[in-house]
N, C-alpha and C positions, 0 to 999 in steps of 0.2 A: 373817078367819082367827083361828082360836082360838089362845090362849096354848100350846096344848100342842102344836098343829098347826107352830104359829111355831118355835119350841124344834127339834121334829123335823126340820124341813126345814135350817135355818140353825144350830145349836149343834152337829151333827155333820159335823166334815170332815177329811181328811187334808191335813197340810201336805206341805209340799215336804221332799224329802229328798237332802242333800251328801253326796257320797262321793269321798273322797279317793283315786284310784286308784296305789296305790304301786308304785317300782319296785323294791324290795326285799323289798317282802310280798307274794306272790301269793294274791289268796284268789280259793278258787274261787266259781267266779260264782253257783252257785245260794245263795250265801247272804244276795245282794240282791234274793232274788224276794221277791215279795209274792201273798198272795191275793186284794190289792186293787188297784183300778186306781190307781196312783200314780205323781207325776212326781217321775224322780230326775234328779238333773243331778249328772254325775260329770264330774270333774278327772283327765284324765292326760296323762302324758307322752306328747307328739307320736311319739318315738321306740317306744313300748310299743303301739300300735295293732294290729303284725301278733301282739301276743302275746295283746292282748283279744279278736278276731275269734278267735282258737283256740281261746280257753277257753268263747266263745258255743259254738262248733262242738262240743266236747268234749261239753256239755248233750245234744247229740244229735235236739233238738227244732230244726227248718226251718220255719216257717210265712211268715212275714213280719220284712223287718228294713229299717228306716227311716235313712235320710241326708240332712241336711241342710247341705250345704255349697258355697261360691261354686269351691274348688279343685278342678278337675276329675279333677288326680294323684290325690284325697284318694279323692274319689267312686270314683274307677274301683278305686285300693287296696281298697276296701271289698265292691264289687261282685265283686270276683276272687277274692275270700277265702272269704268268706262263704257255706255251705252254706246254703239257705234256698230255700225255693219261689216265693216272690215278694219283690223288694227295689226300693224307693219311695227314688228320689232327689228331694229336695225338692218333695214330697208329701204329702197325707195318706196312712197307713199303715193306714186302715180304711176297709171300703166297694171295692167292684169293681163295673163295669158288665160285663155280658154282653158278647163279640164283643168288648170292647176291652180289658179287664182280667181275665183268667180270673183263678181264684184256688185255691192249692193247694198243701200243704205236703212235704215228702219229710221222711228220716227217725222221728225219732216222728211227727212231725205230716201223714203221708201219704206214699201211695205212687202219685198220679195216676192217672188223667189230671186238670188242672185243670179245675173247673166255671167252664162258660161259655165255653172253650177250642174250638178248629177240631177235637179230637180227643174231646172230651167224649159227644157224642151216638153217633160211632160204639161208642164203649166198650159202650152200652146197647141194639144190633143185632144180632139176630142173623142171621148171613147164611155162606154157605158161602163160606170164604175171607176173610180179613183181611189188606190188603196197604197198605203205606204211600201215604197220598195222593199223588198227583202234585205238588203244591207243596212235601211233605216228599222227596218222593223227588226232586224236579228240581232243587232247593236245596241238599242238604247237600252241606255239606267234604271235607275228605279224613279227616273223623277221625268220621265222622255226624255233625257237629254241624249243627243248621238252626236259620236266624232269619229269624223273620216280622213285620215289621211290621204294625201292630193301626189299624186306624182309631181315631180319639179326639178330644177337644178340642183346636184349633186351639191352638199352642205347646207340645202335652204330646206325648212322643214313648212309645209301648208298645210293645215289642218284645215277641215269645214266641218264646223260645228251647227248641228238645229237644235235648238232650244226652245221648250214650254213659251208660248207668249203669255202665260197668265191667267187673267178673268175672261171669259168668253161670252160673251150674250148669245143667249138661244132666243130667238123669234118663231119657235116653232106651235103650228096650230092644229095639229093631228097627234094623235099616241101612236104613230109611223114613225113621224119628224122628228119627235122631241129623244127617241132612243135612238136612233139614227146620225142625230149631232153628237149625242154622248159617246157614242160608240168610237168616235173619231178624236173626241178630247182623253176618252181615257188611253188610247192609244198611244197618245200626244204631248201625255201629263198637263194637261191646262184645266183649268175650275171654271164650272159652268153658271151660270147668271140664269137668272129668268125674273120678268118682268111679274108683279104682283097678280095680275088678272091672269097670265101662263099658271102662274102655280096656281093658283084655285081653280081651274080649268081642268090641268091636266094632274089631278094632284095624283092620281091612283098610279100614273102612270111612271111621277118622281120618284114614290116610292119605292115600286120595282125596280128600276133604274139605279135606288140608292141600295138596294138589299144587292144585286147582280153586279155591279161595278164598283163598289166601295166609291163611288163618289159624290161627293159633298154639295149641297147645292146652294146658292148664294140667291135671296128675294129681292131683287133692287127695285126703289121705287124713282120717278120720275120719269124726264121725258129723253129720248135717244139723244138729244143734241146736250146731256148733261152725265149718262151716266157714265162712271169711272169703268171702262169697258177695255181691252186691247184689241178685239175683233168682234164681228157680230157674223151669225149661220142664221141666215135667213127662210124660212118657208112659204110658200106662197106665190100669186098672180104676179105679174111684171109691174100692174099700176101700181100691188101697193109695195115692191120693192124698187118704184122709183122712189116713192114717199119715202122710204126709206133713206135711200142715197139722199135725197137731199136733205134730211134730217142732220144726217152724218157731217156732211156739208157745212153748214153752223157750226160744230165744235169747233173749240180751239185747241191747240195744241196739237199732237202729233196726229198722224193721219189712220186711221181706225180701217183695215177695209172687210169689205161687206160679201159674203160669199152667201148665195142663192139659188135654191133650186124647189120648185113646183112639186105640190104632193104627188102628181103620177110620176114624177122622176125618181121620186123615192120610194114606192111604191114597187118600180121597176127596176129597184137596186143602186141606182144611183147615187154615191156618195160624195 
């Protein structure tokens, strides 16, 4: 190996980096990022933990978030809090196997299905009709929530978990549409939105919807690039679910996405 070669490889590397996590001074957390892969080990107080997972969650980015600890209270704390698409208890926190580890972020860092996931490949079918698989549908709670156990290496336990995303906008402009969307949140446990001009439009048909589904419906007023939304079910021509998308587009914060289908699609069962 040449002197210059040697030098390159070994005379450039980042140390280790302390950070003293205070409980008088809150700094926000993106000012320990780095654009380099670097190991920090930070000090805080046992007491301050549900206020670190906050300020993680505040960043807005979900991808992955690693725990390593023998306390099980500590682990589950951490797991309960924690917005994130994949979370690694005493594991490595990079690398997923197909079928046993899907992997996938929410927030900025994605909006699923995870790859490698029991719902991944349908996502990439096209087929008339889309309806929750029998083991999602035969499993969930009383609130959607479903957990699937993953095949994997002897002593490692994977769980895949789907969970309610929430408030849901309905953009629906037919009494087709608008029971059509509901039909799939109450399946889903998620609470449905609708826009002020939707409900005076379709009110007869909220109604029904509310007496048949027991669910609740929320009147949000303002414009798409403002409302507190998790996803929007859109109805309608392509132009005006471009206008759409680009609506979505302008918000800030985590990424909202837009699922769309044409009244003759619904019409013809399309869900």
């Amino acid at each position: 190996m040449s002197a210059s070669l040697f030098r390159a490889c070994f005379e450039h590397y980042v140390g280790v980096v302390a950070i003293r996590w205070s409980s008088t001074v809150s700094p926000n957390y993106c000012q320990i990022r780095s654009p380099l892969f670097r190991l920090y080990v930070m000090r805080y107080s046992r007491a301050d933990l549900d206020n670190i997972l906050e300020q993680i969650n505040a960043e807005g980015f979900g991808l992955t978030f690693g725990v390593h600890i023998r306390i099980d209270e500590m682990s589950l704390q951490c797991v309960t809090h924690i917005d994130v698409g994949n979370v690694d208890v005493n594991r490595n926190i990079v690398g997923a196997s197909v079928g046993a580890q899907p992997f996938g972020g929410q927030g900025l860092s994605g909006t699923g299905p995870k790859a490698g996931g029991p719902l991944y490949l349908r996502s990439l079918v096209h087929r008339d009709g889309h309806t929750l698989p029998a083991w999602a549908a035969n499993n969930a709670d009383a609130n959607g929530s479903v957990a699937l156990a993953l095949p994997g290496p002897i002593g490692e336990s994977n769980v895949h978990q789907l969970l309610p995303r929430g408030p849901v906008l309905c953009l629906a402009q037919t009494r087709q549409g608008l029971p059509a969307m509901c039909e799939a949140l109450s399946l889903t446990g998620n609470k449905p939105q609708v826009l002020k001009d939707t409900a005076q439009g379709l009110s007869d048909a909220i109604v029904q919807i509310q007496a048949s589904n027991e669910l609740t419906f929320a009147v949000v007023t303002g414009d798409i690039a403002s409302i507190d939304t998790e996803v929007i079910l859109f109805e309608g021509d392509t132009d005006h679910l471009l206008a759409v998308h680009r609506a979505v587009a302008q918000r800030n914060g985590a990424i909202v996405p837009v699922f769309g289908l044409r009244t003759k699609q619904i019409e013809a069962g399309h869900t």
